[in-house]
C-alpha positions in Angstrom: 89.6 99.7 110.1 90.7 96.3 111.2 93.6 94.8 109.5 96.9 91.7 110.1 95.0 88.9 112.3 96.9 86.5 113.6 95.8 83.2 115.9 97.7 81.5 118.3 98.5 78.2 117.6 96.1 76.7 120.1 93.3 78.5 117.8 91.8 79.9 121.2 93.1 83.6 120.7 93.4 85.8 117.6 95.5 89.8 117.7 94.7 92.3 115.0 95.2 96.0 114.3 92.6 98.9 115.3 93.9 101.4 112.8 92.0 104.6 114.5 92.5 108.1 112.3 93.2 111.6 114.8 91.3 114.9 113.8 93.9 116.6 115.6 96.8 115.4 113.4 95.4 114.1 110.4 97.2 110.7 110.1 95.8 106.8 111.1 97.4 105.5 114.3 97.4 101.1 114.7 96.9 99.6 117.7 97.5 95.8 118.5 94.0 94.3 119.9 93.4 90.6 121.4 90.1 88.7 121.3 89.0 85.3 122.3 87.9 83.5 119.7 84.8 81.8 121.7 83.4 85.2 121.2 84.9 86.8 124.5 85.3 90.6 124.3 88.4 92.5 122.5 90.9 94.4 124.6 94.0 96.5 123.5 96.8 94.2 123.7 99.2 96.8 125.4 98.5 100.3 126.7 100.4 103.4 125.8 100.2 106.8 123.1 102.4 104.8 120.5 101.8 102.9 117.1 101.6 99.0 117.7 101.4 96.7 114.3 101.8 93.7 112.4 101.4 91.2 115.6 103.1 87.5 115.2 102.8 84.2 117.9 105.7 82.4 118.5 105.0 78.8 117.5 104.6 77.8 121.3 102.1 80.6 121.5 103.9 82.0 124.6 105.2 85.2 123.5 103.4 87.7 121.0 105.9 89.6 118.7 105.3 92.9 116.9 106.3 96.0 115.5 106.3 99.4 117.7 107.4 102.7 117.4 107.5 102.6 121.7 110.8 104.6 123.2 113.1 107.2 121.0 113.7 105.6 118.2 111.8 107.4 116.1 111.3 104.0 114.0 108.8 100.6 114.3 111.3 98.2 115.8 110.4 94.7 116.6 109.4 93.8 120.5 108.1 90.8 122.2 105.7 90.5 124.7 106.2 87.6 127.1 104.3 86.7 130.5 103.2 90.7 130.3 106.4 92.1 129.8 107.7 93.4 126.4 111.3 94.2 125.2 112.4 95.7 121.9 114.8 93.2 119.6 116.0 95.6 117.3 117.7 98.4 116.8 117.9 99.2 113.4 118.9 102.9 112.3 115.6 102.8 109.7 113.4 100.7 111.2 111.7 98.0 110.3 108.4 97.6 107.6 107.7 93.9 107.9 108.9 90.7 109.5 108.1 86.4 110.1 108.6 84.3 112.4 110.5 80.5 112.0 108.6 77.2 112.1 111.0 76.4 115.3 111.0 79.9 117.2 114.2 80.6 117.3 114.6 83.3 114.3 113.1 86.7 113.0 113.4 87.2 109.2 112.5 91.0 108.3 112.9 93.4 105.9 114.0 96.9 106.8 114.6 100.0 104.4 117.9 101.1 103.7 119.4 104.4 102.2 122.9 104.5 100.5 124.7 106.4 103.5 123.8 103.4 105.4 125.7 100.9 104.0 128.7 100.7 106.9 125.7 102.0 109.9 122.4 99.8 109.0 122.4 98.5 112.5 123.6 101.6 114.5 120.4 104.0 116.0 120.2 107.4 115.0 120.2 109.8 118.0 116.6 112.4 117.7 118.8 115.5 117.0 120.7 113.4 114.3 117.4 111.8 112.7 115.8 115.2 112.9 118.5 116.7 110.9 118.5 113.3 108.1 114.6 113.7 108.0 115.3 117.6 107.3 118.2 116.7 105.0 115.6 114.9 103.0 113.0 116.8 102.6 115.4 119.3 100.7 117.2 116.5 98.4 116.5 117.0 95.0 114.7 114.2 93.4 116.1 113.2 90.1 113.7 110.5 88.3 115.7 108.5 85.8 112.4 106.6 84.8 108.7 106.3 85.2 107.6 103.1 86.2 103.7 102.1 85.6 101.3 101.9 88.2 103.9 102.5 90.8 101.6 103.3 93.5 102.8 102.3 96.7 105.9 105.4 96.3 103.0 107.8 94.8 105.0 107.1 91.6 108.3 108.4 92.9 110.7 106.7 94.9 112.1 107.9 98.0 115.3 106.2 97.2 115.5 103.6 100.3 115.6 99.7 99.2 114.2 97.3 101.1 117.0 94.3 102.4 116.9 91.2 104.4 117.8 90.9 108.2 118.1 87.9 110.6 117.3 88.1 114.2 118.4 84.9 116.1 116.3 85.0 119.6 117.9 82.8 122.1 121.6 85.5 121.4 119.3 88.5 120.4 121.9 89.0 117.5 120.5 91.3 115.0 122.2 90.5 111.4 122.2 92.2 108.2 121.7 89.6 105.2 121.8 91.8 102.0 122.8 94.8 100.4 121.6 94.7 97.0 120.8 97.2 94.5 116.9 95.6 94.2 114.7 95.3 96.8 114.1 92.4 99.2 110.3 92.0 100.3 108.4 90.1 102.5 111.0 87.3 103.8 109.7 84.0 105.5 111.6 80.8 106.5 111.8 77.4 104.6 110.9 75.0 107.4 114.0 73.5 108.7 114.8 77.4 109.4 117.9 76.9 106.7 116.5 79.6 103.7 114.5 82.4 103.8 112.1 82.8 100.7 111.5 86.6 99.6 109.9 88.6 97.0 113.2 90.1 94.7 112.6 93.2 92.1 115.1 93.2 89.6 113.1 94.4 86.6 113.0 98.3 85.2 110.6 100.0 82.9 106.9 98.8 83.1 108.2 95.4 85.1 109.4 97.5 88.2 106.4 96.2 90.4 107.0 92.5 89.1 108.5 90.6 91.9 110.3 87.4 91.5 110.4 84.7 93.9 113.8 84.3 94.9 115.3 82.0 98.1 118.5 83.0 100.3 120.5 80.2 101.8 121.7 80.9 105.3 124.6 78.8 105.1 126.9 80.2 102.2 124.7 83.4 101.3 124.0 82.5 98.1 120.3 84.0 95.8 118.3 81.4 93.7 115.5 82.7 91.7 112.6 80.3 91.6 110.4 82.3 89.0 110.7 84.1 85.6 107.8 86.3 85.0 105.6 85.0 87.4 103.0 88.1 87.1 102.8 87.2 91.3 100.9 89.5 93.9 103.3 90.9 96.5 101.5 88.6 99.6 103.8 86.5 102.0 104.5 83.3 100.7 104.1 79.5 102.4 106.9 77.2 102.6 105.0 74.0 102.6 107.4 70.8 103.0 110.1 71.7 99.3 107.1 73.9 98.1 106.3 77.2 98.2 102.8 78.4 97.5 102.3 82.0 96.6 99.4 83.8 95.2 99.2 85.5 91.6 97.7 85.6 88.1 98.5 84.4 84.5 
């Protein structure tokens, strides 16, 4: 199944993900594919045996960002392909799940899980043997539920105990920066236009609210949280910064 297109900014080309499932192990693997869209054929984007998703265009429509599990990290990291050659950005011990690009092209803002033990290590890889033994670690953890939260499908209605934060990548230094560490999670971050904030979905609600998100913006400049909504009942999609005004889609 087809899934996250994204068109370049002179409208000519458009990526998406091939999601193609494996009889031999049971599980979907995503490829990145490129297609003209004056009805040209489709191509893979990349070659290789390894997971390509979520693909992004810079705003000059030069280099194609996107997430990879490629190399031995054992994680999706974010990589850019420019004039056919790609590099990986990030390093980040867990990975990354999701991630925008800035109006000017010169920032990354993604969200990447994080477990309690990672607090002082977020940005340090995990060698295989060491990631081998946390995956094995926890498999065997107990799993103590302090409350049952409604509908909470996307965890099959038990959390695994990560929490999603806020990172910055700045592109022209490469400098990978953690933004939070906070006890809620931090979903699906994207830039105000002058690049200054970064608007995100927050979760601070228990009980039957737990899947509510708030909207809630992050200031670059002194690190400071304002929560825009109360209640707003909103659908976790990425929201549009358009000129003071963000538009994101929900229901009364």
């Amino acid at each position: 199944y087809l899934s996250a297109p994204a068109l370049s900014p002179d409208g000519r080309t458009a990526l998406y993900v091939v999601n193609v499932g494996s009889r031999d192990t049971g599980k979907f693997s995503p490829r990145v594919w490129t297609v003209p869209t004056d009805g040209g054929e489709p191509a893979p984007l990349i070659g290789g045996n390894f997971s390509q998703k979520l693909p992004r265009f810079s705003p000059d429509g030069g280099t194609v960002f996107f997430l990879s599990d490629e190399g031995d990290t054992g994680v999706f990291q974010i990589w850019q392909l420019r004039e056919g050659r790609r590099k990986r950005l990030t390093s980040l011990r867990r990975g990354v799940e999701w991630f925008s690009v800035s109006d000017d092209g010169k920032g990354l803002a993604f969200e990447a899980p994080l477990w309690p033990e990672d607090r002082e290590n977020a940005l340090t890889l995990l060698s295989p043997a060491d990631r081998a033994a946390w995956r094995e670690a926890q498999a065997r953890r107990p799993i103590v539920i302090e409350e049952l939260a409604y509908k909470f499908d996307e965890t099959f209605g038990i959390p695994d105990g990560s929490i999603s934060q806020l990172g910055n990548l700045e592109l022209e230094t490469e400098r990978t920066a953690q933004l939070t560490w906070e006890p809620d999670q931090r979903r699906r971050p994207v830039f105000s236009p002058d690049g200054a904030r970064i608007a995100c979905w927050r979760f601070p609600h228990s009980g039957w609210k737990k899947t509510r998100g708030e909207l809630t913006v992050y200031d670059l400049a002194d690190g400071s949280f304002l929560q825009w909504t109360d209640g707003a009942a909103a659908l976790e999609d990425p929201t549009v910064w358009q000129g003071s005004a963000l538009l994101y889609s929900g229901y009364d």
